[in-house]
C-alpha positions in Angstrom: 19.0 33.1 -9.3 16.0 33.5 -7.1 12.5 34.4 -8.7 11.9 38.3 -7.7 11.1 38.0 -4.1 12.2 39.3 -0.6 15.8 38.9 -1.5 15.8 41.1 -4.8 14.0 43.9 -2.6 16.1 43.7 0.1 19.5 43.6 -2.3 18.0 46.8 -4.2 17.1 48.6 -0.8 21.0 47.5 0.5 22.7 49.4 -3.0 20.1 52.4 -2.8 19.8 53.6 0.8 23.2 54.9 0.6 22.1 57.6 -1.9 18.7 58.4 -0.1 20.4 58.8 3.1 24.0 60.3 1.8 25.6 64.0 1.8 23.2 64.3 -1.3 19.9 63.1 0.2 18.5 66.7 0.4 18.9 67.5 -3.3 17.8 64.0 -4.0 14.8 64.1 -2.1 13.9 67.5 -3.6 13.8 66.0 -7.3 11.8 62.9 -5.9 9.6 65.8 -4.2 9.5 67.6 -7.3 8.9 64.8 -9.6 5.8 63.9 -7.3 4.0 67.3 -7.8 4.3 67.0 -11.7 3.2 63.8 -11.1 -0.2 64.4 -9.0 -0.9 67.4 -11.0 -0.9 65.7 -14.7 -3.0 62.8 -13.3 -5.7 65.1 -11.7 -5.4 66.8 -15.2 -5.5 63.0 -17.2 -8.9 62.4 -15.0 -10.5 65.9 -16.6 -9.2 64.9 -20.1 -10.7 61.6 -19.9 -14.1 63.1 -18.6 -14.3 65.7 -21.9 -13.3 62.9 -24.0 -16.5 61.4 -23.0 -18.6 64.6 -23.1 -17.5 65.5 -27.0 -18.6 62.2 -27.4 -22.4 62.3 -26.1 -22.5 66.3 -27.5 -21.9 64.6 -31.0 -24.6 62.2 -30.5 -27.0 64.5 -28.7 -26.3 67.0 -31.3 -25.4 69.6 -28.9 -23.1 72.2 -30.9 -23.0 74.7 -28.1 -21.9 71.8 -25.7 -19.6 70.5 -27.8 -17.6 73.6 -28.7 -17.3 74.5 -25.0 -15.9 71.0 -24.4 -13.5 71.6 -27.2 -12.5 75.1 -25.7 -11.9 73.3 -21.9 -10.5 70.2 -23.7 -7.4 72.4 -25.4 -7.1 74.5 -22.3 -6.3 71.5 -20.2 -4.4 70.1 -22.7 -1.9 73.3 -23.1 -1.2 73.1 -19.4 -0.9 68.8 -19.5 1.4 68.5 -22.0 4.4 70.9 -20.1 3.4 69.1 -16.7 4.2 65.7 -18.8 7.4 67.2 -20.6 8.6 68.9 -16.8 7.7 65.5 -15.1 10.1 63.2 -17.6 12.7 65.9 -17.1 12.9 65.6 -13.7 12.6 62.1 -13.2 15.3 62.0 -15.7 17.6 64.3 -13.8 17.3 62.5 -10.9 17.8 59.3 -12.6 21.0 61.2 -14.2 22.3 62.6 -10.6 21.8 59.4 -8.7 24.0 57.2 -11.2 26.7 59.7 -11.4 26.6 59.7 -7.1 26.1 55.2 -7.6 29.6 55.5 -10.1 31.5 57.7 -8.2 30.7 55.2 -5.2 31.8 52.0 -6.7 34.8 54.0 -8.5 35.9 54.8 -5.0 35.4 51.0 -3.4 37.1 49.8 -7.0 39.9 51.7 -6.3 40.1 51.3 -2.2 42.8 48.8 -0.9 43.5 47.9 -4.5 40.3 46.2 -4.6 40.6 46.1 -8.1 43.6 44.0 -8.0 42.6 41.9 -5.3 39.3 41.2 -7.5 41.8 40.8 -11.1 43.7 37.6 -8.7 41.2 36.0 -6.4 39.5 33.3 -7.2 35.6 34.8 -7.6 32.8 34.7 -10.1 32.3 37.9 -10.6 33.2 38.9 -14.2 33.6 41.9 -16.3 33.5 44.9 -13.2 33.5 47.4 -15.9 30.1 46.3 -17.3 29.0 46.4 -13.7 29.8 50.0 -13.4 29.5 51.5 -16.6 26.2 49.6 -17.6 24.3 47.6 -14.6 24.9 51.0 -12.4 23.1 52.8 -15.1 20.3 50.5 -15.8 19.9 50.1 -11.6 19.2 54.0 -11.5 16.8 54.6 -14.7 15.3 51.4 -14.0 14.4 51.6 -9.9 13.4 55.4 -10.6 11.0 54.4 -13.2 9.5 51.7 -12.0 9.4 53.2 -8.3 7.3 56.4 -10.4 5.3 53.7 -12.3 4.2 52.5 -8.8 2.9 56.0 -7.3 1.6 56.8 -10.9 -0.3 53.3 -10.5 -1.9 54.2 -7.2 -2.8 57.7 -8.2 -4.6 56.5 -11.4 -5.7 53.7 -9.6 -7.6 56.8 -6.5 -8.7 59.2 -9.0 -10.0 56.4 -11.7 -11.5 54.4 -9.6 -14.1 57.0 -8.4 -15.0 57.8 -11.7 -15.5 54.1 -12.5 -17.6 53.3 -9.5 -20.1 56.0 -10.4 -20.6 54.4 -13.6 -20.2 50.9 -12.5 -19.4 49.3 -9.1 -19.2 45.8 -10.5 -16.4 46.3 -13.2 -14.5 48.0 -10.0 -14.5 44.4 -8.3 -14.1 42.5 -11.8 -10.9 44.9 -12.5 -9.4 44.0 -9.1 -9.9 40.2 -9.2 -8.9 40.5 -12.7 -5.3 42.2 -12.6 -4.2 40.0 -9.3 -4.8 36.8 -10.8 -2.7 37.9 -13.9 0.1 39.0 -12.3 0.2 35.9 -9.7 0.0 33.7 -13.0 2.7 35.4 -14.7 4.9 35.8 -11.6 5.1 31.8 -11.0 5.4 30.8 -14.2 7.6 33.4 -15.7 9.5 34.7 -12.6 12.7 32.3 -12.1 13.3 31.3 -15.5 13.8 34.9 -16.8 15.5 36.5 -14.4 17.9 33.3 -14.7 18.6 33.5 -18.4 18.6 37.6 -18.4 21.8 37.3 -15.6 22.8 34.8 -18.3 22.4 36.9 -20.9 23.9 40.7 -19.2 27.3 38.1 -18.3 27.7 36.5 -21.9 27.0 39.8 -24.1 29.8 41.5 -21.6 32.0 38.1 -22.1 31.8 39.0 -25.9 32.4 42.7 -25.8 35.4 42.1 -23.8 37.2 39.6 -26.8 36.7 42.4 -29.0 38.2 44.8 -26.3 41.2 42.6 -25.9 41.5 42.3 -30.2 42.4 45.8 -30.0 44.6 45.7 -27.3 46.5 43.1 -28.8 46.7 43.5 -32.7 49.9 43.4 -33.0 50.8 40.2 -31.3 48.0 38.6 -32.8 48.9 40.0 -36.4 52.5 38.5 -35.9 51.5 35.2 -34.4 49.1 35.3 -37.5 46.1 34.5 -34.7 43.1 35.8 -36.8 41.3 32.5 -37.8 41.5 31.3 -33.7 40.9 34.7 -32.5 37.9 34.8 -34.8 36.1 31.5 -34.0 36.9 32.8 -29.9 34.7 35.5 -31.5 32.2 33.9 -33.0 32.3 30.6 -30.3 31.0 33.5 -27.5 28.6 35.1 -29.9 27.2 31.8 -30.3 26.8 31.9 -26.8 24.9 34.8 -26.6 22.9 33.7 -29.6 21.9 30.4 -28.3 20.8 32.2 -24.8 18.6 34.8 -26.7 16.8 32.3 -28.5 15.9 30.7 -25.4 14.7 33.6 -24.1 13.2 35.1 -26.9 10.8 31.2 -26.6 10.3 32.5 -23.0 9.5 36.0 -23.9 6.7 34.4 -26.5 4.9 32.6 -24.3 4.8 35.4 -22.3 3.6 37.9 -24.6 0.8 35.5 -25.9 -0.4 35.8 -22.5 -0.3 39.3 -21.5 -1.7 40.1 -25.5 -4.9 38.0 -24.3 -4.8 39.2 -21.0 -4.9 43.3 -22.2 -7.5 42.7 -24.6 -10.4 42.1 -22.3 -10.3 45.6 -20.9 -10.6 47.1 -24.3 -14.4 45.2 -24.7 -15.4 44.7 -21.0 -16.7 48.1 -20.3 -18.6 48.8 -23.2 -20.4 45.2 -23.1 -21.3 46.1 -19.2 -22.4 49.5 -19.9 -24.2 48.8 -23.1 -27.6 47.7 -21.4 -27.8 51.0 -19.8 -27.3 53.3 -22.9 -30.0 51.0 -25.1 -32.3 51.7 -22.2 -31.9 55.4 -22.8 -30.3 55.3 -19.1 -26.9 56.9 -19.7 -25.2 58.9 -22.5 -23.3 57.7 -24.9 -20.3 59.1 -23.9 -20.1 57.3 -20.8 -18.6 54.2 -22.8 -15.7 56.4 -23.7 -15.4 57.6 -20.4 -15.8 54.5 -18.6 -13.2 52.3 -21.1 -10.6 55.4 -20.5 -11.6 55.1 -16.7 -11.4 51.0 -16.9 -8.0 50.8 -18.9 -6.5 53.2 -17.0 -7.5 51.5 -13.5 -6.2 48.1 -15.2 -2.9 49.0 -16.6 -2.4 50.7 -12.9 -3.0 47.4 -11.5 -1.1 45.4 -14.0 1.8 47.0 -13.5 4.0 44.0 -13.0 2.2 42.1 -15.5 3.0 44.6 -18.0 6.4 45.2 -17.5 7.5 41.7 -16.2 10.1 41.5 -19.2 11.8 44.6 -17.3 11.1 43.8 -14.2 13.6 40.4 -14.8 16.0 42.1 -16.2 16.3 44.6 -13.8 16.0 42.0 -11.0 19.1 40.1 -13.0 21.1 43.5 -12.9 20.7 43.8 -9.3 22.0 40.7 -8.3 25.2 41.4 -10.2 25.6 44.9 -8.9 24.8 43.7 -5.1 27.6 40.7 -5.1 30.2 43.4 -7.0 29.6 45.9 -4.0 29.8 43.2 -1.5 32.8 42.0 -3.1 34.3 46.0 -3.0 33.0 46.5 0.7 34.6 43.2 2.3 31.2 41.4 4.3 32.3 40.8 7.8 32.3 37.0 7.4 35.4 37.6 5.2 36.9 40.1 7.1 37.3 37.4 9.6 38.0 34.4 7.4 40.6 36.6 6.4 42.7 37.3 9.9 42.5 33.7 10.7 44.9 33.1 7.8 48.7 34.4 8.0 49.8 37.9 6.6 53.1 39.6 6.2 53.2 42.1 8.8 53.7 45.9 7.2 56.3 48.4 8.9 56.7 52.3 8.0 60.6 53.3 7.7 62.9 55.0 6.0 64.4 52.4 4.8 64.1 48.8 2.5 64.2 45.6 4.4 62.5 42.2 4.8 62.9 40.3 7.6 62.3 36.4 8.1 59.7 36.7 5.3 57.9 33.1 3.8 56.0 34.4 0.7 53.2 32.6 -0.1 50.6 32.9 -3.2 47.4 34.7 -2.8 45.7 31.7 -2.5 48.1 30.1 0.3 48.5 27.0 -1.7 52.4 27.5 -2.7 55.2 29.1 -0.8 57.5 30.7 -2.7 60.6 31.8 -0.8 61.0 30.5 3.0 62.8 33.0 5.5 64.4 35.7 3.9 65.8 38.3 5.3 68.1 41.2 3.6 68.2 45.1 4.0 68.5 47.5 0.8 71.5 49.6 1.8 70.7 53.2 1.1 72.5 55.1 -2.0 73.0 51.4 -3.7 71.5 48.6 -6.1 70.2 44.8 -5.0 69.3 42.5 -8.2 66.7 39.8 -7.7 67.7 37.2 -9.9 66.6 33.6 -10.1 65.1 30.6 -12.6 61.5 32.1 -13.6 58.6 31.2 -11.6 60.7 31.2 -8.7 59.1 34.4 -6.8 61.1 36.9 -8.3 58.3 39.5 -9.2 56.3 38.1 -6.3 58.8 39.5 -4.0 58.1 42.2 -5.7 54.5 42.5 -5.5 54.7 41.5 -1.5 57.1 44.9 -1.6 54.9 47.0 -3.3 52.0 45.4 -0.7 50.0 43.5 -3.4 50.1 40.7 -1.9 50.5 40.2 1.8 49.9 36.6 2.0 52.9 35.0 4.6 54.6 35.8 7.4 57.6 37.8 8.6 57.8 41.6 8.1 58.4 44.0 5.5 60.1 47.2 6.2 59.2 50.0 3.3 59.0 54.0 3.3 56.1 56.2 2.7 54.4 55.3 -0.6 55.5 58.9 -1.9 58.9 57.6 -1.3 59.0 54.4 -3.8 58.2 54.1 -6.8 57.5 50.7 -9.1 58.0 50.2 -12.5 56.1 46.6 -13.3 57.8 44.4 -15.9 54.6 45.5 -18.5 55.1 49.3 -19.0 52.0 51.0 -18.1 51.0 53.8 -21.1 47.9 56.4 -19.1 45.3 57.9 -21.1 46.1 61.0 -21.3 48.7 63.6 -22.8 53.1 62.8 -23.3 53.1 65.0 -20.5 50.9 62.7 -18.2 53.0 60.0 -19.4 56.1 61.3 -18.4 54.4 62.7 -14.9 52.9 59.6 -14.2 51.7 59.0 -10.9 52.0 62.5 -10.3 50.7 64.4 -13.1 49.7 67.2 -10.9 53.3 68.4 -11.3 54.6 71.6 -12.5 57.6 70.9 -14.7 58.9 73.4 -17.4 59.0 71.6 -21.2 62.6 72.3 -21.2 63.2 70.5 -18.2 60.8 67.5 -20.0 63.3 67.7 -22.7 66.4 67.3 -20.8 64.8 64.0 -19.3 63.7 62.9 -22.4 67.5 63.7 -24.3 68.7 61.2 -20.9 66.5 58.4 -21.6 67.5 58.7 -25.4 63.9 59.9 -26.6 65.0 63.5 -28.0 62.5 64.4 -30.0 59.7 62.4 -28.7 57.6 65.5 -28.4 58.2 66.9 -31.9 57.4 63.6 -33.0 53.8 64.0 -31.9 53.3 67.7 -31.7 54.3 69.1 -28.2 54.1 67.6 -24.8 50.4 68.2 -24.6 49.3 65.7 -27.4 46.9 63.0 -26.9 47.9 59.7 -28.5 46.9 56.0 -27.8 50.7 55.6 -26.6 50.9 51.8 -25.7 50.0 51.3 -29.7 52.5 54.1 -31.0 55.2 53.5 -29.5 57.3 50.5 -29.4 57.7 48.5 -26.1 61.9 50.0 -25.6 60.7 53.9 -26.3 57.7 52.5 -23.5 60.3 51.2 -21.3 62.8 54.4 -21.6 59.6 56.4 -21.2 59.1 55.3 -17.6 62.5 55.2 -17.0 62.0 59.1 -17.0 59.6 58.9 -14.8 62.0 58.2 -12.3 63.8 60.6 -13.3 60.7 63.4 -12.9 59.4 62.0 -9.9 62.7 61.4 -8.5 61.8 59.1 -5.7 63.8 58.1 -3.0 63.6 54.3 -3.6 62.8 52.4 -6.8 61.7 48.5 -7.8 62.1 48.1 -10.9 61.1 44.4 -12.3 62.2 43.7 -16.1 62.3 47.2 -16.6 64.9 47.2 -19.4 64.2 43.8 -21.0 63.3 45.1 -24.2 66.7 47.7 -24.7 69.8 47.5 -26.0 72.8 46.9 -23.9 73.8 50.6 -24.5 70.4 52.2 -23.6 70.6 49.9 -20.3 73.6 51.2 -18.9 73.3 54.9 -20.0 69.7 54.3 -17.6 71.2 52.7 -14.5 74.1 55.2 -14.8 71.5 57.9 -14.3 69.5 56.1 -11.4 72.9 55.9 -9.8 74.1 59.7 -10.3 70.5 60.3 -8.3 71.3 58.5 -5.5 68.2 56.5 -5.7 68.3 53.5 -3.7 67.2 50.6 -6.2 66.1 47.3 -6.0 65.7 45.5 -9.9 64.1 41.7 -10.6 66.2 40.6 -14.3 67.8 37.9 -15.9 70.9 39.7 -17.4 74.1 38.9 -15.9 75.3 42.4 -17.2 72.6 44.1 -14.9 74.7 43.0 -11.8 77.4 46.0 -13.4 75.1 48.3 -11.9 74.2 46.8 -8.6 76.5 46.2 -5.3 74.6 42.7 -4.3 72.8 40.0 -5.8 69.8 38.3 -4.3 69.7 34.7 -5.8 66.7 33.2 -5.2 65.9 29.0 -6.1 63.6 27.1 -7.2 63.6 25.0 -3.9 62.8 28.1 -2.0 65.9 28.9 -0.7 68.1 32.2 -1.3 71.4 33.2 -1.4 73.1 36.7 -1.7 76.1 37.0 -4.3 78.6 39.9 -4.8 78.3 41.0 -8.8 81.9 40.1 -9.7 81.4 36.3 -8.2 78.0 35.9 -10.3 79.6 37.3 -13.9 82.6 34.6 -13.2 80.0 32.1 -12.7 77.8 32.8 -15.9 80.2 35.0 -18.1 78.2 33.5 -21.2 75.2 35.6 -20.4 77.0 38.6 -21.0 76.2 38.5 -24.3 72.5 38.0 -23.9 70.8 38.7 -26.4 68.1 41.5 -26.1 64.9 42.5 -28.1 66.1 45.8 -29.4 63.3 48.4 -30.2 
């Protein structure tokens, strides 16, 4: 990390511009506009306050009751039209701050989602961790943050116009003292303080995500962990990255107290200062008594304006840390140029549009070109019929799959494939949505119109009548991946081929966890569809449901089998047995 220099300014400026500039720049820049006029019109106002302050004061010493109550009378009349301007101006800034982050998330939702950048991020090899802190907490601290600080500023130079004057008609000296004073403190606190805390607050924002995401992951995976009986090692994981987290706040918290030593001795002059150089003056019978209130209001006003960075450095380096994780996460999303071109120097499977399945002279190779995988394959899914991948594990099975699908593209030779609207994937982990059983069921396409009675029907032919009783209609909302087991989740998806009725479908371990019976009675219904199917299993009794068999090796070389010549070989697997639900 870089102490805040050039670079974290021109990072900041490379995220923001887009909003400032963007389809909502207008209604953007009338909120900043806005927020600006509330902003010049309770300074001008703070200026008068400050100056009756000072008059009640030398109308108490002078005696002066008619005075004094006609200060009181302007004092509450400027103070009932101050404290709306106040209220109105931390409203709007607020609202902008509110509009901008929800334009910022809907951004880097968009990039997240864009060529499966979220995938892409989930297996390359990159340092960027936890993308949904990134979105859901760095956007939101980028927005409230800049905002604030960028109104701190223009409040700064406004008090610093309009307080000024009144503090060089009282004294000119403490004008030149004041400036002298706050650009020394905030070069001091800059050198010292500025790399080290920006360091351990990007520290910090990455561990405190780290630990939030074990906890996450607990939840996700009770069950496993209850039956492998995980808790003590799952605990100490726990407690090993809150350590973490707890030996980096101590060090910053050391940091942070030499800090706040200085800045204490460094905002206590001001408070003493003016009334030590304006106290000749008032013993002299020169000035009013007053003028010390007004002219410490006046000084600390001016100083805090200056010290601006001083005063909020501790922000400031957190802020500066959440930019830099928020600038390489959209660089990451929006592909620099430089790896653009890194990239088409490297082979890639080439991509053709058909109506039909097919790979031709295809070397699959990992993401990461470091292992090939399968060497020259070529084979055509004939329409109306089945082809089983099958094969030792970890010999590319579901990587063919994934090169299908378009996951991966890392290779050469060309893969034929129809419209995405046309295929549909069922991954070996079922995939449960947030949402209602009827979102489950529609699943991609939950913009649908299906009747419930056609819903049941489906759900009576994957062997799940019921299913909606169960929970109370087709519109309840349930954590599904947790209440139901992983066959009902399997048969569950199975009907979503059978809703969505695609004309092709991969399906990869997508009846692992069912019983021999619930397998068939699935296929049977994939074939009286005449969906063209290509499945990824180790059953032998899967090959009853498919007219080819796609053997690949270990050695990366393939074969294809008829069904009947692959039982003969392995009749023993047959009788597999199967994690029944």
């Amino acid at each position: 990390m870089d102490r805040l220099n050039f670079n974290v300014f021109q990072q900041f400026w490379t995220i923001a511009k887009s909003y400032w500039s963007g389809d909502e720049k207008w209604q953007a820049r009338g909120l900043l506009l806005g927020v600006v006029l509330f902003l010049l019109a309770y300074t001008g106002l703070s200026v008068v306050l400050n100056n009756k302050r000072g008059v009640l004061i030398s109308a108490l010493s002078a005696q002066d009751e008619p005075r004094f109550w006609e200060t009181v009378i302007i004092f509450i009349g400027v103070l009932v039209i101050y404290a709306p301007l106040l209220a109105g101006y931390t409203y709007l800034r607020d609202r902008l701050s509110l509009q901008w982050r929800k334009w910022l998330t809907h951004r880097f939702v968009d990039n997240y989602f864009r060529d499966r950048a979220y995938y892409n991020l989930h297996i390359s090899e990159t340092e960027i961790d936890n993308p949904d802190q990134r979105i859901a907490e760095d956007v939101r601290s980028f927005t409230q943050e800049s905002l604030t600080f960028l109104l701190r500023l223009v409040e700064s130079v406004l008090s610093t116009l309009a307080f000024s004057s009144v503090l060089w008609g009282i004294s000119k000296p403490l004008v030149f003292f004041l400036v002298l004073y706050a650009l020394i403190g905030t070069l001091v606190t800059s050198v010292i303080f500025g790399k080290p805390l920006v360091r351990l607050n990007f520290e910090q924002l990455k561990k405190e995500a780290n630990l939030r995401f074990s906890l996450v992951r607990i939840r996700e995976n009770a069950e496993a962990i209850a039956f492998y009986r995980g808790e003590e090692q799952e605990s100490n994981q726990v407690k090993h990255r809150f350590l973490d987290v707890f030996e980096n706040v101590k060090r910053l918290l050391v940091w942070e107290l030499n800090l706040n030593v200085l800045t204490n001795a460094y905002e206590f002059i001001p408070f003493v200062l003016p009334a030590l150089v304006v106290a000749p003056a008032i013993f002299a019978g020169e000035m009013e008594v007053g003028k010390v209130s007004e002219a410490q209001g006046a000084f600390v006003r001016v100083f805090f304006s200056l010290n601006v960075v001083v005063a909020r450095f501790q922000q400031l380096t957190t802020f500066g840390a959440g930019i830099n994780r928020l600038y390489t996460f959209a660089e990451f999303l929006e592909q620099t140029e430089a790896t653009q071109a890194s990239d088409e120097e490297k082979p890639r499977i080439q991509t053709i549009e058909a109506d039909r399945v097919a790979v031709e002279q295809l070397s699959l190779q990992t993401p990461n070109y470091q292992r090939t995988l399968v060497e020259d394959l070529s084979i055509e899914l004939p329409v109306g019929q089945g082809l089983l991948v099958m094969g030792p594990s970890g010999c590319g099975k579901s990587s063919l799959l994934r090169a299908i699908a378009g996951l991966w593209d890392s290779g050469e030779g060309a893969i034929v494939r129809p419209e995405p609207n046309q295929i549909l994937f069922l991954p070996q982990r079922p995939y449960m949505v947030l949402g209602t059983l009827r979102d489950q069921l529609l699943y991609p396409n939950t913009h649908l119109e299906v009747d419930e009675q056609h819903l049941k029907q489906v759900l009576e032919q994957v062997n799940l009548a019921g299913l909606d009783e169960r929970f109370g209609g087709f519109d309840a909302q349930q954590d599904w991946a947790d209440v139901l087991s992983l066959g009902e989740q399997q048969r569950l998806t199975f009907a979503r081929l059978l809703l969505n009725k695609p004309n092709y479908a991969i399906l990869d371990e997508a009846t692992s966890a069912l019983d021999l019976g619930n397998e068939e009675r699935l296929y049977q219904h994939l074939q009286a569809k005449g969906t063209t199917f290509l499945s990824v299993g180790h059953r032998s009794t899967l090959a009853n449901y498919h007219q080819s068999v796609l053997e690949l090796s270990q050695d990366k070389t393939w074969q294809i089998k008829q069904p009947l010549a692959l039982v003969e070989e392995q009749p023993e697997l047959l009788e597999l047995p199967s994690l029944i639900d």
